[in-house]
C-alpha positions as CSV (number, residue, x, y, z in Angstrom):
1,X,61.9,27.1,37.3
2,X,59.9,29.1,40.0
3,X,59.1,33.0,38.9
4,X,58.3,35.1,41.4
5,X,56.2,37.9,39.2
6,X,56.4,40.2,42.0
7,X,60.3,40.8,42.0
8,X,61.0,44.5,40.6
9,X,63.4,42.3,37.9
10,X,60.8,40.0,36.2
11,X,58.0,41.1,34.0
12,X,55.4,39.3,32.6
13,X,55.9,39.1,28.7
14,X,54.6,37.6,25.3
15,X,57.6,36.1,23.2
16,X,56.6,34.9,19.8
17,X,59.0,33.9,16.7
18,X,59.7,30.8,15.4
19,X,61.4,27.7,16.9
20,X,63.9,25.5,16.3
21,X,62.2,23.9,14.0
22,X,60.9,26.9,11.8
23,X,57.6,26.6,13.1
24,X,55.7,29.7,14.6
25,X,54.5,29.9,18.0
26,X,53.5,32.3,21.1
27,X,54.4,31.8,24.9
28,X,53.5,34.3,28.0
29,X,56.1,33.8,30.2
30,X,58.5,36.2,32.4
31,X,61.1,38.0,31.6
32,X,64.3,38.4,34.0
33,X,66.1,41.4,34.1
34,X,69.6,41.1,35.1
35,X,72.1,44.1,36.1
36,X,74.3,44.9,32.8
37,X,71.0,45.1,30.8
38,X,70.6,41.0,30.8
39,X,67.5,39.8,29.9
40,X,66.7,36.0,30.3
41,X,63.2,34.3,29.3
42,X,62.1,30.5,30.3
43,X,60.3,28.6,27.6
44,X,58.9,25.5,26.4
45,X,60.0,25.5,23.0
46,X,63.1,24.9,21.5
47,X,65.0,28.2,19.9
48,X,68.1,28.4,18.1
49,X,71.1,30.8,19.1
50,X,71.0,33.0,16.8
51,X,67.7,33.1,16.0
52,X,64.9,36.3,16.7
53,X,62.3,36.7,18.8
54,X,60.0,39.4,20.0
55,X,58.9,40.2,23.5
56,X,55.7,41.9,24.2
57,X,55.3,43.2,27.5
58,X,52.1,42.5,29.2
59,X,52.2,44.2,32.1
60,X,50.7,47.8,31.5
61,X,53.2,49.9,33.0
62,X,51.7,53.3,31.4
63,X,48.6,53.9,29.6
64,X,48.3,52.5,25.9
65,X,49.2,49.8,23.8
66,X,53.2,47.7,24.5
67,X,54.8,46.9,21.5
68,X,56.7,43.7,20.5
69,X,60.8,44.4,20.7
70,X,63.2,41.9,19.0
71,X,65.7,40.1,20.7
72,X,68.6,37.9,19.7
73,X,68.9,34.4,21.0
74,X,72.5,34.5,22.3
75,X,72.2,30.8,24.1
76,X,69.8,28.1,24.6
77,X,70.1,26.0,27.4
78,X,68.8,22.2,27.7
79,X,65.3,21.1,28.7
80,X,64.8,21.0,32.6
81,X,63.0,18.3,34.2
82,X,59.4,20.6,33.5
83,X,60.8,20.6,29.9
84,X,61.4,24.3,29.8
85,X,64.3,26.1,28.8
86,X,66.3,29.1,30.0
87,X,67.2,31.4,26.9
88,X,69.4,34.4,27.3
89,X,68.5,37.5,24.9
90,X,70.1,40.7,23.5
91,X,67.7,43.4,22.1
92,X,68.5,43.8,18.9
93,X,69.1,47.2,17.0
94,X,68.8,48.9,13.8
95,X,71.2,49.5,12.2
96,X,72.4,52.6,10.7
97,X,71.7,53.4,7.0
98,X,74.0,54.3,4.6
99,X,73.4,58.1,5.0
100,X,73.5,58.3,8.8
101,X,77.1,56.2,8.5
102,X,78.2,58.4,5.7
103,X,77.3,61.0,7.8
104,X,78.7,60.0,11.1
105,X,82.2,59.3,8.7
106,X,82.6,62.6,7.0
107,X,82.8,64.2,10.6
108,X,85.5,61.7,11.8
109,X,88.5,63.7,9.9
């Protein structure tokens, strides 16, 4: 796969996590930017659906330090001819604690 860095969708990134076959690993890469808030990275590795990893921009779009931001693997597709794979992601969130969804409860009445 071809990535043209210079399109206004597709940022230069570090992913890191652990592969398909729990070892640990580190690609740069680029990150796609779809409309609807898809996000699509192409890497060498194998991942599993499911699985998390965290993307580290590299690209220094305001002073300081970017932070890594997990993402769900939502599908893995097979190894193209340069043995690289297209993986589709979904940041994940937090998720609420018990006294935020107590809290966002007792106002539902």
């Amino acid at each position: 796969m071809d990535l043209d860095t210079n399109q206004p969708d597709r940022y230069r990134v570090e992913v890191s996590g652990w592969d398909a076959k729990d070892n640990f690993f580190v690609e740069e890469t680029d990150l796609e930017w779809k409309a609807e808030d898809k996000k699509a990275v192409n890497l060498r590795c194998a991942v599993r659906a499911g699985g998390v990893v965290f993307v580290r921009l590299l690209q220094q779009l305001t002073a300081g330090t970017s932070f890594p931001v997990a993402y769900q693997v939502l599908t893995s597709a097979a190894k193209d001819s340069s043995g690289s794979t297209i993986v589709a992601l979904e940041r994940l969130r937090p998720k609420a604690t018990y006294k935020e969804s107590f809290a966002t409860e007792s106002l539902v009445v």
